[in-house]
NUVEX-163232 format. One record per residue: residue in three letters; x, y, z of N, C-alpha, C in turn. Coordinates in pm, whole numbers, plus 50000, padded with zeros to 5 digits. Layout:
<tikols>
ALAXYZXYZXYZ;...
</tikols>
This chain:
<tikols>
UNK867997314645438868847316445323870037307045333;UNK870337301545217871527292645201872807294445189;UNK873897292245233875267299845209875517302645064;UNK875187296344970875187295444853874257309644777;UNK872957315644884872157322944812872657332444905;UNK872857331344999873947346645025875037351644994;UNK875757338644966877157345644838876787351344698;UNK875617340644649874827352844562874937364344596;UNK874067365644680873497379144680874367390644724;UNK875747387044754876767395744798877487401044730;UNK877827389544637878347388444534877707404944405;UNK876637403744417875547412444314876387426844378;UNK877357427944495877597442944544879477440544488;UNK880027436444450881357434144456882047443244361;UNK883137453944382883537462744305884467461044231;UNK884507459344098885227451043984885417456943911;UNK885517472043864885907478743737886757473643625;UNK887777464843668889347462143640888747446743561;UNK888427439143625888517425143613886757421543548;UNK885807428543621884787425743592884157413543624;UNK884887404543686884967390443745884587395143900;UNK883177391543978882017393444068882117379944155;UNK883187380044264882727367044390881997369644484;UNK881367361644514880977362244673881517350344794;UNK881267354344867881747346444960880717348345080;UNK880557333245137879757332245272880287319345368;UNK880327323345470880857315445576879837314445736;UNK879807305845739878987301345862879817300045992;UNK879807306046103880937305346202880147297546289;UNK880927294046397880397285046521878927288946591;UNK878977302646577877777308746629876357305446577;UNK876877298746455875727296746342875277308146245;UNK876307322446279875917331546211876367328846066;UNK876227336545989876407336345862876957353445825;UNK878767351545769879207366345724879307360945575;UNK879317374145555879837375245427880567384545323;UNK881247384445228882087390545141881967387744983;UNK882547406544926882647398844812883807408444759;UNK884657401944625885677407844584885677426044566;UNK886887431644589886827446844567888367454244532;UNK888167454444386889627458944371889627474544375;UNK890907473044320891757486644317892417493844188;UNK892317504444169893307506244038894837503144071;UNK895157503944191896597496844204896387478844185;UNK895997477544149895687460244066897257458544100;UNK897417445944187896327435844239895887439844398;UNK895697448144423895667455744556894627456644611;UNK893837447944568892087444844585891887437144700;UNK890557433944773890497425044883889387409944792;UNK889527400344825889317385444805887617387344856;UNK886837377944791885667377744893885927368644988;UNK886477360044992886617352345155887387361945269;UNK888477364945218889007381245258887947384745384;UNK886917392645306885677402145305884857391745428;UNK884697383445398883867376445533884437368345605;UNK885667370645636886547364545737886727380245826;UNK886997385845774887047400045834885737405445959;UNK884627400845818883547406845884882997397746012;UNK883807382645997883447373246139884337377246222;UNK885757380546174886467385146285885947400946395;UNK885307412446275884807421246360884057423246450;UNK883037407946398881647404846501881987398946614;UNK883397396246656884277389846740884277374446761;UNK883937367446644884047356546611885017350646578;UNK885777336346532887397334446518887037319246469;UNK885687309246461886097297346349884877298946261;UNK885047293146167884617290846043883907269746022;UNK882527274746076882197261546071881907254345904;UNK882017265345790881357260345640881467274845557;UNK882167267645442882697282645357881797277945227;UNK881737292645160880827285745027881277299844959;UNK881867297744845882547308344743882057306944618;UNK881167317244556880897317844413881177327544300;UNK880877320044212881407327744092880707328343956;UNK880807336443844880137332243720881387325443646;UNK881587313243657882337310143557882017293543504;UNK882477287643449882037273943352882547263143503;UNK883377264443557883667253043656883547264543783;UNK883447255843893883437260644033884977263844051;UNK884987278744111886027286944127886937286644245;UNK888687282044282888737276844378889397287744462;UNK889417293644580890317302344686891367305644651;UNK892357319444608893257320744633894117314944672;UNK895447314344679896857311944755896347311644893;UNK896547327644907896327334645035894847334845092;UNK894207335645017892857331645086892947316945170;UNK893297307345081893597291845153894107292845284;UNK895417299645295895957304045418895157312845556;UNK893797321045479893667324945559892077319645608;UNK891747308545552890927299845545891487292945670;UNK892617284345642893147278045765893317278845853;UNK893367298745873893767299446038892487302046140;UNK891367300546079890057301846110889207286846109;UNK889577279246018888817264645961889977255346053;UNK889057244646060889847232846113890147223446023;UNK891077214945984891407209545874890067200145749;UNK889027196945866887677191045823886587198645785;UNK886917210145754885647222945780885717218445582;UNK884157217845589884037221345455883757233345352;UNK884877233645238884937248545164884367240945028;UNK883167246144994882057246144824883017254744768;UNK882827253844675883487264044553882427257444457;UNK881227272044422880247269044308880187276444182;UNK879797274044100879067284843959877947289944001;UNK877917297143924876167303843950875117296143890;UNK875427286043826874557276943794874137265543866;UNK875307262043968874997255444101875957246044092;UNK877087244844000877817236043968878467233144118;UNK878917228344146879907225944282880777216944303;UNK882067217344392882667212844441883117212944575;UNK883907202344635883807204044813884697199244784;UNK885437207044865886807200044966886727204145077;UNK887427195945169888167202245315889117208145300;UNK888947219045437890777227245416891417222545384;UNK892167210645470893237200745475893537195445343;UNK892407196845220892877193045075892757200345020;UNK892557215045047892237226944997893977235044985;UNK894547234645126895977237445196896567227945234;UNK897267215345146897717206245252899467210945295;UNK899407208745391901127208845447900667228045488;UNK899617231145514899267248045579900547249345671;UNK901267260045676901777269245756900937272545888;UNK901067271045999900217270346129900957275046254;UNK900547277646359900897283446468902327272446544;UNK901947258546518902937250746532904387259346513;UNK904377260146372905507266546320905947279246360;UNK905447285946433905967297746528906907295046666;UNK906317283446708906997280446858908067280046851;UNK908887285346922910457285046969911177272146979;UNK912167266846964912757254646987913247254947147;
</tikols>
């Protein structure tokens, strides 16, 4: 299965009452495994979780920590791009070269790297003490 046909297919479970707008998300980690997520709101809108969210989580539970290839879909006319905060939390898992798809369900696509996805990311750098 393709990252692309497992964000499908994740996507088909995503809880949307509010928005009605259905992502999925799939990510390939170093392991070669493949997690995945998909959007799930809340009636406290916007209090919902992201599908990249959702399978960053689920690589982190499997005790995994990089992200070798992200692939995020959507039903909409152009390929749909990450959150704010998703970007951010893309970065602290992806290496600036890791490639993130953002597709339609029609197969439309686009690629970027993190690094043009988040440029100037907030990073662990920026924690260290002077």
């Amino acid at each position: 299965m393709t990252l692309f046909e497992a964000a499908c297919a994740v996507r088909e479970n995503a809880y949307v009452p509010y928005s009605e707008f259905k992502v999925g998300a799939a990510l390939r980690a170093a392991s070669g495994r493949v997690y995945t997520g998909c959007n799930v709101e809340n009636v406290a809108y916007p209090e919902g979780t992201c599908a990249e969210a959702g399978a960053i989580a689920a690589m982190c539970a499997a005790g995994e920590r990089e992200i070798t290839e992200l692939v995020v879909v959507a039903d909409s006319p152009s390929p749909v791009p990450p959150c704010g905060g998703c970007r951010q939390k893309i970065a602290e898992f992806a290496g600036p070269e890791v490639k993130v798809t953002m597709m339609a369900l029609d197969g439309t696509a686009h690629t970027v790297r993190v690094a043009d996805l988040l440029p100037g990311a907030f990073g662990p750098a920026h924690m260290e003490k002077r």
